[in-house]
PyMOL commands that place a pseudoatom at each C-alpha (Angstrom):
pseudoatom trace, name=CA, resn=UNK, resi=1, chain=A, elem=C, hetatm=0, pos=[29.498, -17.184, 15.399]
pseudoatom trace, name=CA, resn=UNK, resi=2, chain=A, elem=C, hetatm=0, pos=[25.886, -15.848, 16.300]
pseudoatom trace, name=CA, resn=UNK, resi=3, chain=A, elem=C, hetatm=0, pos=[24.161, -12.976, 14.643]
pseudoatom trace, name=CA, resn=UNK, resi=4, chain=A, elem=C, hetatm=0, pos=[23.804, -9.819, 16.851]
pseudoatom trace, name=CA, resn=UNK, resi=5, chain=A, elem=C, hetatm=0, pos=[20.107, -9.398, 17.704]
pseudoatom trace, name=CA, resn=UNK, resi=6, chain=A, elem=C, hetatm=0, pos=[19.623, -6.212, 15.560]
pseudoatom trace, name=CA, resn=UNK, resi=7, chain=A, elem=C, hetatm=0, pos=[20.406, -7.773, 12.819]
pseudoatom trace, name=CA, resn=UNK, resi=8, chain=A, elem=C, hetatm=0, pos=[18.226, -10.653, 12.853]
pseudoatom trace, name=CA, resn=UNK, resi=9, chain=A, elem=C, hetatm=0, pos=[14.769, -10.640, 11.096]
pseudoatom trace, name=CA, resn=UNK, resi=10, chain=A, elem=C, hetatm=0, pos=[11.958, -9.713, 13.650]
pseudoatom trace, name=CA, resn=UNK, resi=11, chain=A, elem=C, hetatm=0, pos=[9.055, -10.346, 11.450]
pseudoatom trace, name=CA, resn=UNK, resi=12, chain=A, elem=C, hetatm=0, pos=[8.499, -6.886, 10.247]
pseudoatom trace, name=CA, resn=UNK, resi=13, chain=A, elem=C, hetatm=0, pos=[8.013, -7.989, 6.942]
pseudoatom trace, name=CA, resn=UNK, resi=14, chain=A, elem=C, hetatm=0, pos=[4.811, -10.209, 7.990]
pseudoatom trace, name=CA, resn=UNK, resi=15, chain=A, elem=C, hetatm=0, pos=[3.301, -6.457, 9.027]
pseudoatom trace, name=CA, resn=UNK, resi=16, chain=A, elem=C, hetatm=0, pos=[0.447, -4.588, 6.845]
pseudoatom trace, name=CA, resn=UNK, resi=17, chain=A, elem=C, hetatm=0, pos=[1.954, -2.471, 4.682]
pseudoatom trace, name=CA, resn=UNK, resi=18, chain=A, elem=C, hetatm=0, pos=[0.965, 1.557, 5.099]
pseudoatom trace, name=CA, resn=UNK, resi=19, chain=A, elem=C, hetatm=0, pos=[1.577, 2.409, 1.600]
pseudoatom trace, name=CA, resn=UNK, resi=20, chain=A, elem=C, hetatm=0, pos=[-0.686, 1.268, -1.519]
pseudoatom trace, name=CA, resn=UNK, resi=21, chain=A, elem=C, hetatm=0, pos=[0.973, 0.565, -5.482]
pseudoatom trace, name=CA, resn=UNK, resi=22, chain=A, elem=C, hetatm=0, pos=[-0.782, 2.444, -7.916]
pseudoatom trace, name=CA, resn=UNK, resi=23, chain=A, elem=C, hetatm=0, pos=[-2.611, 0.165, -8.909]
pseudoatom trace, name=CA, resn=UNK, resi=24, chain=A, elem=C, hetatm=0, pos=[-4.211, -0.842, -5.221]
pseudoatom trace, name=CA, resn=UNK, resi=25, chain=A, elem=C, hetatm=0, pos=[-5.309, 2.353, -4.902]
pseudoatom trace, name=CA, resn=UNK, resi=26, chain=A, elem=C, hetatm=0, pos=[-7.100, 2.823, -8.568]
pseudoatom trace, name=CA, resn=UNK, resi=27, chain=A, elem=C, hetatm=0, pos=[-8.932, -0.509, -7.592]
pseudoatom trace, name=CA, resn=UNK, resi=28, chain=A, elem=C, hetatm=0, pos=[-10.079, 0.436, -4.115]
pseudoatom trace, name=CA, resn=UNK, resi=29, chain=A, elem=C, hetatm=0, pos=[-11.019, 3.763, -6.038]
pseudoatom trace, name=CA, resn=UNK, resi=30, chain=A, elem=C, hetatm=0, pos=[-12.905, 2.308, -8.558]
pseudoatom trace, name=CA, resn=UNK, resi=31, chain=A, elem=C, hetatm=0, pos=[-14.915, 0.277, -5.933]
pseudoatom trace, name=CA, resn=UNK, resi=32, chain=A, elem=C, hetatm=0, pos=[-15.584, 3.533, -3.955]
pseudoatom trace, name=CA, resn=UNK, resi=33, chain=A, elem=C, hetatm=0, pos=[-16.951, 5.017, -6.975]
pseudoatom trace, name=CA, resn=UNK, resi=34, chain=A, elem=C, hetatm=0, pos=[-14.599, 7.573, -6.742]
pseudoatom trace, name=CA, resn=UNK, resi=35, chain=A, elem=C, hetatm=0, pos=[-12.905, 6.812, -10.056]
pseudoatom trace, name=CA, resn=UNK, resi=36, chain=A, elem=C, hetatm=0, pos=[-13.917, 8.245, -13.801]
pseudoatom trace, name=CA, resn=UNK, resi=37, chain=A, elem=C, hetatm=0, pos=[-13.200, 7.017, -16.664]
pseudoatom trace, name=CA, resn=UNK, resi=38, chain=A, elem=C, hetatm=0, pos=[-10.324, 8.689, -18.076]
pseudoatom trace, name=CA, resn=UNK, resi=39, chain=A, elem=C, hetatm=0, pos=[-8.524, 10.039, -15.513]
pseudoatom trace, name=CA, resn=UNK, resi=40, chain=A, elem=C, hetatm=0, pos=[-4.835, 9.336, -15.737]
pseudoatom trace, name=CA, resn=UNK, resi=41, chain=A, elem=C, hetatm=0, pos=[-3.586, 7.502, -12.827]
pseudoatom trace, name=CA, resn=UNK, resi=42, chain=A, elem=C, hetatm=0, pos=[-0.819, 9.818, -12.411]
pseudoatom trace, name=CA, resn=UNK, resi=43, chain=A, elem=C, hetatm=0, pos=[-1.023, 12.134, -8.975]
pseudoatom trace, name=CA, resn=UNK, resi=44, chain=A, elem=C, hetatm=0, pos=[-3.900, 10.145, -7.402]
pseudoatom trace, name=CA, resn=UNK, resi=45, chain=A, elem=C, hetatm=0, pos=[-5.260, 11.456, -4.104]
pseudoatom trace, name=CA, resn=UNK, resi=46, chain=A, elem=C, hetatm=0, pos=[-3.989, 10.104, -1.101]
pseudoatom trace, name=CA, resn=UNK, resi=47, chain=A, elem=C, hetatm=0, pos=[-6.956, 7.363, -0.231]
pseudoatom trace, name=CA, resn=UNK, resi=48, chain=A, elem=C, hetatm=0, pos=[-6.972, 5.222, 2.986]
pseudoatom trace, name=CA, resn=UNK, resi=49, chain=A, elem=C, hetatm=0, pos=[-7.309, 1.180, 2.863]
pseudoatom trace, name=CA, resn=UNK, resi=50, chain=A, elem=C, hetatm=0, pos=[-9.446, -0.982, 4.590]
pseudoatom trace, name=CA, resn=UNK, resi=51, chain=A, elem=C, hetatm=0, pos=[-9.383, -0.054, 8.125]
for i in range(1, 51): cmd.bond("trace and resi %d" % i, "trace and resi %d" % (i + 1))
show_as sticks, trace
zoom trace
């Protein structure tokens, strides 16, 4: 028996991911020099990746 086409992988999972892990976005801060020392990483601003 065949899998139904909607359930079969389409390669979604090779996309670029939209959303950044904490730590991603403290990085990509820190090289922006947007980052101070101190600042708990809790409630970061919203901060775009490499377009």
């Amino acid at each position: 028996m065949s899998k139904h086409s909607s359930l079969k992988a389409s390669g979604s999972a090779a996309g670029k991911r939209s959303v950044m892990k904490r730590f991603e976005r403290v990085k990509l801060l820190k090289e922006r020099g947007q980052w101070k020392a101190g600042t708990s990483p809790i409630g970061l601003p919203k901060t775009k990746g490499e377009a």
